[in-house]
Each structure stands twice: as C-alpha cells, then as structure tokens.
N, C-alpha and C positions, 0 to 999 in steps of 0.2 A: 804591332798588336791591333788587333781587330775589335769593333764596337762589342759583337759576338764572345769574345774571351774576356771583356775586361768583369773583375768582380764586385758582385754586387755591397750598394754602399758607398761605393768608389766616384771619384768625377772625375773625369778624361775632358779632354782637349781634342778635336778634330782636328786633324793633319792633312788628311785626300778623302778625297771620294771616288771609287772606282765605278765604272759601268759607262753608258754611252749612250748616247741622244736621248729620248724621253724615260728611261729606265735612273738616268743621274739627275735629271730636270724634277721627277717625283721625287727624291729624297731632299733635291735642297729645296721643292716645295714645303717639304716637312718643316723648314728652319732648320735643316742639318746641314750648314755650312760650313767652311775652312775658317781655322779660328773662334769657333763658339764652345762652348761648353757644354758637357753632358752629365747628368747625374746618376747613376744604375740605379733605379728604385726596389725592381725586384724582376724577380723570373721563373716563368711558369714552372710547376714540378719538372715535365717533358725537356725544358730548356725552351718550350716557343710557345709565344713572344715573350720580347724583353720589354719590360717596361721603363721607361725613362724619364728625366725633366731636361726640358730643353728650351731655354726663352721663355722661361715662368709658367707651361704648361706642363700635362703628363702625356704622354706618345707612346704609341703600341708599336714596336715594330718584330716583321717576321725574321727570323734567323737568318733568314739569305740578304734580307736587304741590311741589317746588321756586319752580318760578313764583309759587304764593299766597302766599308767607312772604318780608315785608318786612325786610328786615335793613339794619345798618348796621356800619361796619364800627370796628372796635376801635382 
C-alpha cells in the first residue's frame, strides 16, 4: 500500500521509499523516513494534497510524491 491510498485518520509505518537521487533525498528531507510514522490528517476534496503529521509537525504532500512511499499500517 501506498502513503496515497492509506485512509484517512489512519497512522501507517514507512516501509520504502521509491524514486532516485535528489527526487528520494527531497522526501526524506521531509522527515519521511524508513521506520517513522505517519498520521492521515485529511485530504483535499480533489484527492491533492494529503495532508499529514509526521515527527510532531503537519506536511503537504502532492499525490505523486505520496505515491513513491510504501507504508504499512499500524
């Protein structure tokens, strides 16, 4: 499952992170790391963006960069 499909409400667990050289280095600048937790706060009517908590803040992210980040849920 993907950070993109989990629903909202829910708290998942990072599994992978997919993509390659500074396109992966930007998200786990986010603090979206292997092993952290994530919260689903909510999500736009459209479906983009999702909003989340992650490491004690809120974070926007757009549907495609949601899509690379394997999660599982808690």
């Amino acid at each position: 499952m993907t950070l993109k499909d989990a629903q909202v409400g829910s708290t998942v667990k990072v599994v992978k992170i997919h993509g390659e050289g500074a396109y992966k280095r930007r998200i786990m600048d986010m603090g979206i790391t292997k092993g952290s937790e994530i919260f689903i706060r909510k999500v736009a009517p459209l479906g983009d963006p999702v909003e989340v908590t992650i490491r004690g803040y809120e974070l926007s992210l757009r549907k495609a960069d949601a899509e690379c980040v394997d999660v599982q849920t808690v």
